[in-house]
C-alpha positions as CSV (number, residue, x, y, z in Angstrom):
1,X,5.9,-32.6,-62.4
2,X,8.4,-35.2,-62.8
3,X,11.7,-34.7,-61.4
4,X,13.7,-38.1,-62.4
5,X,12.7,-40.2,-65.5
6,X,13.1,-42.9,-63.5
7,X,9.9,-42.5,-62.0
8,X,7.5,-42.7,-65.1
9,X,6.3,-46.0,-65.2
10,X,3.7,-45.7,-67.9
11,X,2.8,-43.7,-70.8
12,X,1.4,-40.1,-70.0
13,X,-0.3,-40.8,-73.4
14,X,-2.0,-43.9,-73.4
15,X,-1.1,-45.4,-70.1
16,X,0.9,-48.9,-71.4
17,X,3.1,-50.4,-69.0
18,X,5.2,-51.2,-72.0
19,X,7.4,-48.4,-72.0
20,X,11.7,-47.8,-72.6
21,X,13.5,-45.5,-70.5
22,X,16.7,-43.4,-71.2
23,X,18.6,-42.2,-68.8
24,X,21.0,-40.9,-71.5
25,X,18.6,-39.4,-73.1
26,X,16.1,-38.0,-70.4
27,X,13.3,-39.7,-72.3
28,X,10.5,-42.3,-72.4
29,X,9.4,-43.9,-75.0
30,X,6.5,-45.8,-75.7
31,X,6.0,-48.9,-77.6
32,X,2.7,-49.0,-77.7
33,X,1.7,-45.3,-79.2
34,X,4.9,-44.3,-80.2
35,X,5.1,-41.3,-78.1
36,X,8.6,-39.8,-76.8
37,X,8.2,-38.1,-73.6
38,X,10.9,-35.7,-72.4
39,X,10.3,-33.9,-68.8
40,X,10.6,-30.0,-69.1
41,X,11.2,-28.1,-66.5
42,X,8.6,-25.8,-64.6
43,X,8.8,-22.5,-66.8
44,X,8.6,-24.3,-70.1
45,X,6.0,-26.9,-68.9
46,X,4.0,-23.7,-67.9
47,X,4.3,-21.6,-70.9
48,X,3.3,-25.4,-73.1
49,X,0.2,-25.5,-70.8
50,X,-0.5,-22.4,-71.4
51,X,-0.1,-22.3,-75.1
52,X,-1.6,-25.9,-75.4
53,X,-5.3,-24.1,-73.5
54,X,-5.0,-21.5,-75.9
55,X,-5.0,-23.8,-79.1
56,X,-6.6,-27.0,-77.9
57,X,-10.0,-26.8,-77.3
58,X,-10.8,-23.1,-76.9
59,X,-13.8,-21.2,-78.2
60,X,-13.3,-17.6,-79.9
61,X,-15.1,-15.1,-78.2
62,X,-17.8,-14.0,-80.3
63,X,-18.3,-10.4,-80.9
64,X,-21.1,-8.4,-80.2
C-alpha cells in the first residue's frame, strides 16, 4: 500500500517512468497511458480488491 505519493515512481498501469505527481491533488498521473492514480486507504482498497475478483475474471459456478 502506498502511504505518500511521493513514493510512486512509475505507473501501477503500464510501468513508464514518465509520470506527474500532485501533491495537491494526491494523484499520479501518467503520460504515457493516461491513467490517474489516487492511493486509497486500507478499507476501501480492500473492499475495490474485493469487488475487482468478483467482476474481473471470475467464473460462475455452474449448477448441478
Amino acid at each position: 500500500m502506498i502511504k505518500d505519493i511521493a513514493e510512486v515512481k512509475e505507473c501501477p498501469d503500464c510501468a513508464s517512468v514518465n509520470i506527474v505527481t500532485s501533491k495537491e491533488r494526491d494523484q499520479v498521473v501518467c503520460k504515457d497511458c493516461g491513467l490517474v492514480f489516487e492511493p486509497m486507504d486500507p478499507e476501501t482498497e480492500a473492499k475495490f480488491e474485493k469487488t475487482h475478483d468478483l467482476t474481473m475474471g471470475a467464473k460462475p459456478k455452474k449448477k448441478k
